[in-house]
Backbone as CSV, one residue per row, in Angstrom:
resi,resn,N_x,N_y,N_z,CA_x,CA_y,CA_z,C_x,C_y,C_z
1,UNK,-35.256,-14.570,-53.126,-35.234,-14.806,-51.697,-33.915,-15.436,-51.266
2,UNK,-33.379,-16.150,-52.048,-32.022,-16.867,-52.090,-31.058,-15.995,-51.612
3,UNK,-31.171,-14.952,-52.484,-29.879,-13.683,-52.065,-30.076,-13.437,-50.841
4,UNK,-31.033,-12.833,-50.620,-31.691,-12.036,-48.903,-30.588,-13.601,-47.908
5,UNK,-30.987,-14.702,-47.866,-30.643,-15.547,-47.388,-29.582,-15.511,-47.336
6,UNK,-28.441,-15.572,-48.647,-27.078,-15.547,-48.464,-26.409,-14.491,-47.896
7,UNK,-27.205,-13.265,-48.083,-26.535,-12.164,-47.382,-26.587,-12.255,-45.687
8,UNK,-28.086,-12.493,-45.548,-28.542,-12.001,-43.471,-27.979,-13.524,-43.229
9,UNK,-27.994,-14.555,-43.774,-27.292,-15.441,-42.618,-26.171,-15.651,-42.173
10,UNK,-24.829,-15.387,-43.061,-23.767,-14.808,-42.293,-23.762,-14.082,-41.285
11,UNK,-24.426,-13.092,-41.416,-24.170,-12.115,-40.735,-24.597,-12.404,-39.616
12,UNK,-26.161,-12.998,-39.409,-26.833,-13.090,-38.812,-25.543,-14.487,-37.458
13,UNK,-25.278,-15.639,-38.350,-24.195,-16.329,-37.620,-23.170,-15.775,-37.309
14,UNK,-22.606,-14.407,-37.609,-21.383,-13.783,-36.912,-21.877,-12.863,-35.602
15,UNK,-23.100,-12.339,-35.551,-23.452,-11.616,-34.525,-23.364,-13.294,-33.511
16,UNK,-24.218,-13.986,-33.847,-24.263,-15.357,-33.213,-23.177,-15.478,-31.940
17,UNK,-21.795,-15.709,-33.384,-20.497,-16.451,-32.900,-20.420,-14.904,-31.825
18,UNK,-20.518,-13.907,-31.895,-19.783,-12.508,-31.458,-20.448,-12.610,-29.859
19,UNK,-21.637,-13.059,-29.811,-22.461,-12.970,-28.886,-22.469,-13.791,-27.884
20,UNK,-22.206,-15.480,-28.447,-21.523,-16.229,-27.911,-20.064,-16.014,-26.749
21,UNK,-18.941,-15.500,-27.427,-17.792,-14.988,-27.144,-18.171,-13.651,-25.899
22,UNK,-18.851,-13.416,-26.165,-19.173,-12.060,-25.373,-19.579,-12.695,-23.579
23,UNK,-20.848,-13.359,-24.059,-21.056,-14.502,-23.161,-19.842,-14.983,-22.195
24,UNK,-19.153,-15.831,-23.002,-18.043,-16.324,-22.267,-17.070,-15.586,-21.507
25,UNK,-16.663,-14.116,-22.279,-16.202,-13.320,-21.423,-16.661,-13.015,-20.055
26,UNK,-18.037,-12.288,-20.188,-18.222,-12.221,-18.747,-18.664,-13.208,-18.294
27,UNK,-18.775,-14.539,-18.690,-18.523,-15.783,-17.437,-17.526,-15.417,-16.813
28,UNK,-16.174,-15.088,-17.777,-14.680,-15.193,-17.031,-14.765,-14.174,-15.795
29,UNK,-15.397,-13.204,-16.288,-15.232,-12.036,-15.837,-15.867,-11.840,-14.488
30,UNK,-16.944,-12.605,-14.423,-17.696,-12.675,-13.071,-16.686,-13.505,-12.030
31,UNK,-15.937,-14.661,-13.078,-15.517,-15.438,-12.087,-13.994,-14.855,-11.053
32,UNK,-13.856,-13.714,-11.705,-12.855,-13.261,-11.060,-13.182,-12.113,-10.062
33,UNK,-14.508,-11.535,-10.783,-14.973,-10.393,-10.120,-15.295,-11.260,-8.370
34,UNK,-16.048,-12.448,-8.336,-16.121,-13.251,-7.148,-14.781,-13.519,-6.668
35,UNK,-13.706,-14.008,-7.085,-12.121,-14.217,-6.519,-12.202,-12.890,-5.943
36,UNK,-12.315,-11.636,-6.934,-11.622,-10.367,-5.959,-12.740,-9.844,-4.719
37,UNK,-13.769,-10.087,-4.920,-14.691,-9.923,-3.940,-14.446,-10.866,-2.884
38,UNK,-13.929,-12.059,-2.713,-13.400,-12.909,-1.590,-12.125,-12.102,-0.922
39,UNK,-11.071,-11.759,-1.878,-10.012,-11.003,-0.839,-10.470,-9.720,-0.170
40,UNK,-11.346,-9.267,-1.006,-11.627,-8.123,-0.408,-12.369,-8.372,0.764
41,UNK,-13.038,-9.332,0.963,-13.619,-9.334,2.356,-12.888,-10.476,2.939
42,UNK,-11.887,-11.092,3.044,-10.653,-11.111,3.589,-9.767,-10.131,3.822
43,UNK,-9.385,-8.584,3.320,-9.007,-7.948,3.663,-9.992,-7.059,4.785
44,UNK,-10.994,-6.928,4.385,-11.538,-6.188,5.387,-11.852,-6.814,6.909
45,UNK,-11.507,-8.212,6.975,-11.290,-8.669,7.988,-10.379,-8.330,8.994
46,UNK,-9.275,-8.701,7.916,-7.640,-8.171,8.426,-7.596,-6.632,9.245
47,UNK,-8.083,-6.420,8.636,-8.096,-4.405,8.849,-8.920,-4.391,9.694
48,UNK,-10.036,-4.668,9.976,-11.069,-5.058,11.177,-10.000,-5.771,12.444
49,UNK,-9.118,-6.556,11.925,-8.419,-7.037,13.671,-7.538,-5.921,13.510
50,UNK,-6.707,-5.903,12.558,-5.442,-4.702,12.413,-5.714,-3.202,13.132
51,UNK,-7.233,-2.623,13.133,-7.376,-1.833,14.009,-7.582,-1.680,14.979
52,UNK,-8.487,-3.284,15.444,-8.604,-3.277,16.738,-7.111,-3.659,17.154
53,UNK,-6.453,-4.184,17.064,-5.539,-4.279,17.806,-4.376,-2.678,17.955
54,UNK,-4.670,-1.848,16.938,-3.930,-0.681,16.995,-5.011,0.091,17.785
55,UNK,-5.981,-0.034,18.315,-6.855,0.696,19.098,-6.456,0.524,20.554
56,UNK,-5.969,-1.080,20.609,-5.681,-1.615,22.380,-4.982,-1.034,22.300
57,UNK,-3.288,-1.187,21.939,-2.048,-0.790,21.673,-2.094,0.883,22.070
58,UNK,-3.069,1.679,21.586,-2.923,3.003,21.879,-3.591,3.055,23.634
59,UNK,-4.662,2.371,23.758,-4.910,2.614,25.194,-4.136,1.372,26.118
60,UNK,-3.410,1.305,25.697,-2.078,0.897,26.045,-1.635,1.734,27.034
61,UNK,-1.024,2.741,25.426,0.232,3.329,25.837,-0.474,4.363,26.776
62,UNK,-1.601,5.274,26.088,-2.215,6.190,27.232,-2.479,5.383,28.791
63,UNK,-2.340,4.374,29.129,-2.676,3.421,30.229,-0.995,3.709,30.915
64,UNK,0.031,3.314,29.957,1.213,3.209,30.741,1.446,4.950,31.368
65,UNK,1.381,5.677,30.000,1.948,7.165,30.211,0.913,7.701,31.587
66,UNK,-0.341,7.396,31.818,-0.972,7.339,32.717,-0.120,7.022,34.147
67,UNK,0.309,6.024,34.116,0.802,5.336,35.554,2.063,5.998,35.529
68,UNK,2.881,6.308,34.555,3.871,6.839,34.617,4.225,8.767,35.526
69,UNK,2.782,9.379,35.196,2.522,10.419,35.701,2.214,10.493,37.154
70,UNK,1.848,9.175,37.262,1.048,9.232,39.230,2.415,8.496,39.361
71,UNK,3.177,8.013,39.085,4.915,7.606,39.590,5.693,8.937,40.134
72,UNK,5.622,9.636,38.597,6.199,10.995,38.787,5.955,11.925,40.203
73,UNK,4.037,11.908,40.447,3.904,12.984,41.267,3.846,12.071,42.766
74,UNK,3.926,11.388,42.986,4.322,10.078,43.964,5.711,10.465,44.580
75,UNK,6.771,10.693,43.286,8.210,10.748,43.658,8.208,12.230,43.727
76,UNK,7.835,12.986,43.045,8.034,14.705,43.764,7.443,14.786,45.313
77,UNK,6.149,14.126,46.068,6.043,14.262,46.718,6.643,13.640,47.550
78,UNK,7.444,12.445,47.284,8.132,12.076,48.308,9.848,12.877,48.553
79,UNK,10.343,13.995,47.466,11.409,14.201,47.626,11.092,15.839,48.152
80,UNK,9.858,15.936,47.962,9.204,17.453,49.125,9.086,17.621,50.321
81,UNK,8.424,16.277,50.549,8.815,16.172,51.802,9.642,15.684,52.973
82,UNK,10.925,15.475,52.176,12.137,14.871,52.509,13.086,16.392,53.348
């Protein structure tokens, strides 16, 4: 029975130590997986204002090019009927 013993308990303590280590990895591993899951919803914030504000910005410009057209037909009609 001695032998059986000397053989499986090594082994048995290296799966141990292996399993241990394994463990600790994905502690690490979670703890970063949470860091990158924070920027990422810090980025998706960003990009959430970043579009809204490229959304105003465009009805903006359709707002100016707008007024710019009733300028235009404003001034043809005033040089038509000149």
């Amino acid at each position: 029975m001695s032998e059986v013993t000397d053989l499986v308990l090594p082994a048995l303590q290296r799966v141990q130590a292996d399993l241990a280590e394994v463990k600790r990895e994905i502690a690490d591993i979670k703890s970063v997986q949470a860091e990158h899951g924070q920027r990422f919803d810090d980025l998706e914030i960003y990009l959430a204002y970043a579009t809204g504000l490229a959304s105003q910005s465009k009805a903006d410009v359709r707002s100016v090019k707008s007024e710019i057209r009733a300028i235009k037909q404003r001034l043809e009609t005033l040089e038509t009927s000149r």
